[in-house]
Structure formats: structure tokens, C-alpha cells
C-alpha positions in Angstrom: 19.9 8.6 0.0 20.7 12.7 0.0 19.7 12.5 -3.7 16.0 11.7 -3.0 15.7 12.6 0.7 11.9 12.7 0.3 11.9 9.7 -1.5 13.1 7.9 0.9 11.4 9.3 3.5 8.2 8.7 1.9 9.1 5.0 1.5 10.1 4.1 5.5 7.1 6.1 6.6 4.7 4.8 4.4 5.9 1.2 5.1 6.2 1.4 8.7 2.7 2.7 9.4 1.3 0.0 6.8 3.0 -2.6 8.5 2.1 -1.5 12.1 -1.5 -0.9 11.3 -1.7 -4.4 9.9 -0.1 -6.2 12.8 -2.7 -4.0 15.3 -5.3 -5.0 13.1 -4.0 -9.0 13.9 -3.3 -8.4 17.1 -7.1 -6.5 17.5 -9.3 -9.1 15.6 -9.9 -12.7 16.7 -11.0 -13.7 13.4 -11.2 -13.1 9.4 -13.9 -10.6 8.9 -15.0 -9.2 12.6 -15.7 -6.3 12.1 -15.9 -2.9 14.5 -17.9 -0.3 13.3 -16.7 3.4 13.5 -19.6 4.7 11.7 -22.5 2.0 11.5 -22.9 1.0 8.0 -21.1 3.7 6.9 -16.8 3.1 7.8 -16.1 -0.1 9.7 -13.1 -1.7 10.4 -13.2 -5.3 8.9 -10.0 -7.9 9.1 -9.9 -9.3 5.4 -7.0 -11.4 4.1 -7.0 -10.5 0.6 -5.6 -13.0 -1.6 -6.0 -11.0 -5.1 -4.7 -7.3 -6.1 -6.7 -4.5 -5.7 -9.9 -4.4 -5.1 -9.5 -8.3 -5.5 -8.4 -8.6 -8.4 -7.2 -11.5 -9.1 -8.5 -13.4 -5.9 -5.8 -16.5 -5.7 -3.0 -14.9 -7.1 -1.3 -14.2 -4.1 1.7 -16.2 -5.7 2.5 -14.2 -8.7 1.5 -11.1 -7.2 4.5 -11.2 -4.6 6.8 -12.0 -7.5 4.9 -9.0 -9.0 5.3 -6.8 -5.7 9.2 -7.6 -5.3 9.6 -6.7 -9.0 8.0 -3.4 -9.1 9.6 -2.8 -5.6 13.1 -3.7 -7.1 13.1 -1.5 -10.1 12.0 1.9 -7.9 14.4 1.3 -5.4 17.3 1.3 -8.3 15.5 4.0 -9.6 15.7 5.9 -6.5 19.2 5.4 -6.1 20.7 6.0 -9.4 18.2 9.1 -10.8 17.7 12.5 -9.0 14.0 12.9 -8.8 11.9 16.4 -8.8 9.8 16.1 -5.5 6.4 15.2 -6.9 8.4 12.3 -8.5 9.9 11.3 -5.3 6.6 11.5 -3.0 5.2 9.8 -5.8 7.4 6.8 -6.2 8.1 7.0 -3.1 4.5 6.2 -1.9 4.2 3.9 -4.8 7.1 1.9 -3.2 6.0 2.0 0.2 3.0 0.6 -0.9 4.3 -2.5 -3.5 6.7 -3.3 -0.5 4.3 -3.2 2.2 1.3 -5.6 0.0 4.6 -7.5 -0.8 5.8 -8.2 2.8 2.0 -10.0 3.6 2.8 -11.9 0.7 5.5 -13.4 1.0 5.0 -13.9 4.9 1.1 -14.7 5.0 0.2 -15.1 1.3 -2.2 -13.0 1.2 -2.6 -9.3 2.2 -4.3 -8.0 5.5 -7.6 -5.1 4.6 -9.4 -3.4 7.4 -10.7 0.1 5.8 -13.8 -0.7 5.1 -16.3 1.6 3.6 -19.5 0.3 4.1 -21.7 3.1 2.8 -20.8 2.9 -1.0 -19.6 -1.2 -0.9 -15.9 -0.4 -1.5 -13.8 -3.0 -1.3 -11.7 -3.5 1.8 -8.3 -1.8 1.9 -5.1 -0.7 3.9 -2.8 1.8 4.0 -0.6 0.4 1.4 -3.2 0.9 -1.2 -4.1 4.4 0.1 0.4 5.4 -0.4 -0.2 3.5 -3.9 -3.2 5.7 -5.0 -2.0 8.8 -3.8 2.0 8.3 -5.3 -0.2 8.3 -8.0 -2.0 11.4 -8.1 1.4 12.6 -7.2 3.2 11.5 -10.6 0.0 13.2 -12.1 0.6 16.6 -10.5 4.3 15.9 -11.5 3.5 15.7 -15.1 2.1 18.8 -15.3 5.1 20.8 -13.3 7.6 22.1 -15.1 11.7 20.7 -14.4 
């Protein structure tokens, strides 16, 4: 773990504050889509079960997408531990992780995946904080592939 230490930082961060936001959000909400507005019509705070991939994707596939999830997750935690990453690799896999592990954990256990982010104002599709550290590991292999080793 002192090969990557950001890395796997990154990836117990990322998961516990995805996995404590969606039990608040469970705790909080008495049902599938009540909402509370932050910003009427603008950003609301919406309890969805997502059954699909991103953006719902895939509405259904809550079965393969775990297998999908575990796999993904599997492969960068070998990765982590056998290669020495530059940083905006390891933020970026790391994030990446944190996210596939955190979607992954809903599916197995629910079979589905819990949303609240909801922006209202341009119709996004619901989302949580796993898809945000999936996004943004990202745009961090991006900026990576532009660094120099």
C-alpha cells in the first residue's frame, strides 16, 4: 500500500463517503423518489434506485452490471498492488475504483444502485457520489496522459 499511497487513499475515501451518503439518503427518505429541494427546480435531492448504469443505461441490468462492477474493481485493485503509479494515475484509478466498488456494493446488496443528486434545471439524470469519483478519476487519467513520467 506505500507504493500507491494516494491510490489507496483515494479508494477508502471515495468509498466511505459514497456509502455513507447513500445510507443517509435511506435513512432520510421514506420513499423512492421524495424529493427535497435545495434549489427549487434547479438541484434537488431525489432518492432513485437505479437499476441500469449510468445515466440508466441499461435499466434492468442490475445483474450483469455487479458482475461488471466486481470485475473492473478486481483488475484495479491488482493493478494497484503490483504497478507503481505516477499520481494522476493513482487519483485517477483510485477514484475510478472507489466508484466501481461503491455502485458495486448496492448491487450486490440491493440490486440496484441508490441516486439523490439531482439536477433539475438541465434534466440530468440522477446520480451519487460514486459516479461523481468515476467521472473525475477520469479527467484525472486525462491530465495524466498529457504529463510527462
Amino acid at each position: 500500500m506505500r507504493k500507491n499511497f494516494y491510490f489507496w487513499l483515494v479508494v477508502i475515501v471515495g468509498l466511505v463517503i459514497d456509502q455513507l451518503t447513500k445510507v443517509w439518503t435511506i435513512l432520510t427518505f421514506e420513499n423512492v423518489n421524495d424529493t427535497i429541494p435545495l434549489w427549487e427546480g434547479v438541484f434537488h435531492l431525489t432518492y432513485v434506485q437505479n437499476t441500469g448504469a449510468a445515466f440508466s443505461f441499461f435499466t434492468g441490468g442490475a445483474f450483469w452490471l455487479r458482475w461488471l462492477s466486481l470485475f473492473v474493481s478486481l483488475v484495479l485493485i491488482v493493478y494497484g498492488l503490483l504497478e507503481k503509479l505516477p499520481k494522476p494515475e493513482q487519483w485517477g484509478y483510485g477514484l475510478i475504483l472507489a466508484g466501481a466498488f461503491g455502485n458495486g456494493i448496492d448491487r450486490f446488496i440491493f440490486g440496484y444502485v441508490v441516486d439523490f443528486f439531482d439536477f433539475r434545471l438541465i434534466n440530468f439524470p440522477v446520480f451519487n457520489i460514486a459516479d461523481v469519483c468515476i467521472n473525475i478519476g477520469i479527467v484525472f487519467l486525462i491530465y495524466g496522459m498529457f504529463q510527462e513520467n
